[in-house]
C-alpha positions as CSV (number, residue, x, y, z in Angstrom):
1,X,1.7,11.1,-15.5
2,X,1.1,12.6,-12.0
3,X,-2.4,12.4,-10.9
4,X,-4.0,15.1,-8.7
5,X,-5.5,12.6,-6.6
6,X,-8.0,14.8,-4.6
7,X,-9.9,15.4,-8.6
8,X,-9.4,11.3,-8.8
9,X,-11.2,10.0,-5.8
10,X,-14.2,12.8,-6.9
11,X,-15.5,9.4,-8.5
12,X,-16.3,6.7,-5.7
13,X,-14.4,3.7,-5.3
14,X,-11.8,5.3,-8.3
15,X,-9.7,2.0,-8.0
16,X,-12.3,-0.6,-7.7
17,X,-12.2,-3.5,-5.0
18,X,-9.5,-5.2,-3.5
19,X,-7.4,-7.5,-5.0
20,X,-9.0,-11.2,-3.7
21,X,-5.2,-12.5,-3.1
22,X,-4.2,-9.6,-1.2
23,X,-7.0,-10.1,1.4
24,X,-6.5,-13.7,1.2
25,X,-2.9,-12.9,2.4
26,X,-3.8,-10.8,5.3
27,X,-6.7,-13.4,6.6
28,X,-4.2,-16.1,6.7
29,X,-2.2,-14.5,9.3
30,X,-3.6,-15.6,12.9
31,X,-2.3,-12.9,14.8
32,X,-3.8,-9.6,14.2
33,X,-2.0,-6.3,15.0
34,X,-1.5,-2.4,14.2
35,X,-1.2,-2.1,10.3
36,X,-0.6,1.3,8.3
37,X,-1.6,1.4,4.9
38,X,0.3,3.9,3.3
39,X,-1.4,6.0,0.4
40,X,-5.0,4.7,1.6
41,X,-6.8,6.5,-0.6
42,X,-10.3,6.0,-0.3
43,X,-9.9,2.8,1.3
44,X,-9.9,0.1,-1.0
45,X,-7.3,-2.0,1.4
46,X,-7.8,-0.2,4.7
47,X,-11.6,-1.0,5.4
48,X,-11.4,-4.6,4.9
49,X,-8.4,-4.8,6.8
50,X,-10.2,-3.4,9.5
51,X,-13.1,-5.4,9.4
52,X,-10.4,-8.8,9.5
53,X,-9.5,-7.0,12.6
54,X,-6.5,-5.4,12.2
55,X,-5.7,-2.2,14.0
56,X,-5.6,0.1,11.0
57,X,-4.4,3.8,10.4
58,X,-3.9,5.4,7.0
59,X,-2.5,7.9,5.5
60,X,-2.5,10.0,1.7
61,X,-1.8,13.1,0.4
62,X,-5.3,13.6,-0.6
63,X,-8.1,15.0,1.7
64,X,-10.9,13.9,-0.8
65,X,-9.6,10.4,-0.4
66,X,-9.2,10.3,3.4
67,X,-12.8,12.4,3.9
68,X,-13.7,9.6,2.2
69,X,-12.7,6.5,3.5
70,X,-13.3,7.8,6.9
71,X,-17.1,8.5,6.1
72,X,-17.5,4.7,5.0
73,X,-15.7,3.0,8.1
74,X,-18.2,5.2,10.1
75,X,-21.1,3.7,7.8
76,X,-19.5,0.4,8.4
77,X,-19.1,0.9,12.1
78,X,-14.9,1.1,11.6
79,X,-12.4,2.5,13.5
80,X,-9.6,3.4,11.2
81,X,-7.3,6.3,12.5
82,X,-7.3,7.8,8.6
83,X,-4.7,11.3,8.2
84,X,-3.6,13.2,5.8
85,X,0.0,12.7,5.4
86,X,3.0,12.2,3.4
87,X,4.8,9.2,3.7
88,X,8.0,11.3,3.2
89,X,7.3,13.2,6.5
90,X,5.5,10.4,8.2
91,X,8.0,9.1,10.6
92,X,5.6,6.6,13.7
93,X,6.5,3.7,11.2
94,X,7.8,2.0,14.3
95,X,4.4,2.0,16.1
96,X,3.2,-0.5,13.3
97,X,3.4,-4.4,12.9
98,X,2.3,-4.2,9.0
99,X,3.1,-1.9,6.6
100,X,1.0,-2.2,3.7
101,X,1.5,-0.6,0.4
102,X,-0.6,-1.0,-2.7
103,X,0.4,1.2,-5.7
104,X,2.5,3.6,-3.7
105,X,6.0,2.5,-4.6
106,X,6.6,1.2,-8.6
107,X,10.3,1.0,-8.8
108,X,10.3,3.1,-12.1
109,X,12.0,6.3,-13.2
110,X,12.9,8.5,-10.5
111,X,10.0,11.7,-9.7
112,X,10.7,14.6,-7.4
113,X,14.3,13.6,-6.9
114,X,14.0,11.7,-4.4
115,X,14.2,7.4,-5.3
116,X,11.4,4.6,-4.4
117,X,14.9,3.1,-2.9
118,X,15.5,5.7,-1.1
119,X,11.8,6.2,0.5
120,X,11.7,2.8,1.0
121,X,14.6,2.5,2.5
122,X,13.9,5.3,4.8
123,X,10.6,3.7,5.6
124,X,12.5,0.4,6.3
125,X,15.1,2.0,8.7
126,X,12.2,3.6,11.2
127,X,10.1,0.2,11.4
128,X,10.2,-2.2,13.9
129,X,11.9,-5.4,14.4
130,X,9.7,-8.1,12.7
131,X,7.5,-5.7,11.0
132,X,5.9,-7.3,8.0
133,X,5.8,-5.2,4.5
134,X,3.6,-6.1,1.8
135,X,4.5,-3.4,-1.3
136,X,2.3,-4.2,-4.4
137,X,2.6,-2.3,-8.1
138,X,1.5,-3.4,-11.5
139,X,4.9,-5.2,-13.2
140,X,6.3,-3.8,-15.9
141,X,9.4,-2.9,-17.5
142,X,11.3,-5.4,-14.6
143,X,9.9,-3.3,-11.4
144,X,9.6,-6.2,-9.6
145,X,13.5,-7.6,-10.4
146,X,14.1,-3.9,-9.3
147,X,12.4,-4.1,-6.4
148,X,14.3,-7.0,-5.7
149,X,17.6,-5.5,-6.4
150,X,16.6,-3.0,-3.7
151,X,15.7,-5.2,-1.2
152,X,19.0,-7.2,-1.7
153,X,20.9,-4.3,-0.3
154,X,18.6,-4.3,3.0
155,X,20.4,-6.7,5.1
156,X,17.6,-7.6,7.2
157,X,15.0,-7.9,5.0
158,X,13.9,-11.1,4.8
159,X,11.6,-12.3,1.9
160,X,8.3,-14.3,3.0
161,X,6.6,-14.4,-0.5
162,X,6.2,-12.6,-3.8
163,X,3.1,-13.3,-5.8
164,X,1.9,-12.4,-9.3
165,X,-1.6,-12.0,-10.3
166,X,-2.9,-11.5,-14.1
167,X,-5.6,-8.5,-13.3
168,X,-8.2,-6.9,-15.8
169,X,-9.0,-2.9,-15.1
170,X,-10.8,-0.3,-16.4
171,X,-10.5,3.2,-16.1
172,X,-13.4,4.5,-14.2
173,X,-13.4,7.8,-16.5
174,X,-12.2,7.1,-19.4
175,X,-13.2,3.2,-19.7
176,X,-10.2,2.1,-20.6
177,X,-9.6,-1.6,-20.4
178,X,-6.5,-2.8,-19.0
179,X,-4.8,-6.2,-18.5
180,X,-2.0,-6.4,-16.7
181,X,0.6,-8.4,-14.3
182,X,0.3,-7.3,-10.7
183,X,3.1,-8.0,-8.5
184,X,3.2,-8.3,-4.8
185,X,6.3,-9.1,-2.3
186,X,6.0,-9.4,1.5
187,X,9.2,-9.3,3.4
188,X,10.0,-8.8,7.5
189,X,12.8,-6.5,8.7
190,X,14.7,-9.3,10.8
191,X,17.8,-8.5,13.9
């Protein structure tokens, strides 16, 4: 199902906090640097990440989200460089020494022709030497082994950890309560 995401993020904080073992990741890394978070939203990842001190810019496809993640890092005394862009399009992924995506890329059937692979892949190519990726997606039906799969045929990628979490939602809408296994996996693109 494809969400219009700028009728979504009507309804603050649509996605709830951020995931405790995500930031926990990020703080244990001494030596801040210029992070994009790709399909920010309204924030949920980006306005911590600045507040740890990380040099953050964002981007998404929706204006309602970016509106409003840069009205709270202005509340919260932020500077996040927050655009409205598509990731397809996007192509300073070399001015960046994290790439962070949560819930962006789910390794599942293929939409608008074009493959998470593929995107990924493209994403990969433009980056820096040593940049770090963290790419994080609710598991299911084996995304995570075919995430793996993908990054097998990256040559440089070099895995630093892959984590999974047991995570209760609900739906801020409908109330829907979901349980589910999140995956994350943080690699570098090495020489």
């Amino acid at each position: 199902m494809a969400y219009n995401y700028d009728i979504v993020y009507t309804t603050p904080d649509y996605f709830g906090q951020p995931l405790q073992e995500i930031l926990r990741f990020y703080e244990g890394i001494t030596e801040r640097g210029r992070l994009l978070d790709i399909g920010a939203g309204q924030g949920r990842d980006a306005l911590p990440l600045a507040a740890m001190g990380y040099d953050v810019s964002a981007i998404d496809t929706s204006k309602t989200g970016i509106v409003e993640l840069e009205n709270k890092a202005i509340q919260r005394g932020l500077n996040i460089d927050a655009r409205v862009h598509n990731l397809d399009t996007f192509d300073r992924y070399e001015l960046f020494d994290f790439i962070h995506s949560n819930s962006v890329f789910y390794f599942r059937s293929e939409e608008k022709n074009i493959s998470d692979e593929k995107r990924l892949r493209r994403i990969f190519d433009l980056a820096k030497t040593q940049a770090v990726f963290l790419l994080g997606f609710t598991n299911s039906d084996g995304r995570a082994e075919k995430l793996s799969r993908a990054l097998a045929k990256f040559p440089k990628a070099e895995i630093l950890c892959r984590r999974y979490i047991d995570t209760s939602a609900t739906e801020k809408v409908s109330g829907l309560k979901m349980q589910s296994e999140y995956h994350f996996t943080v690699f570098r693109k090495g020489t």
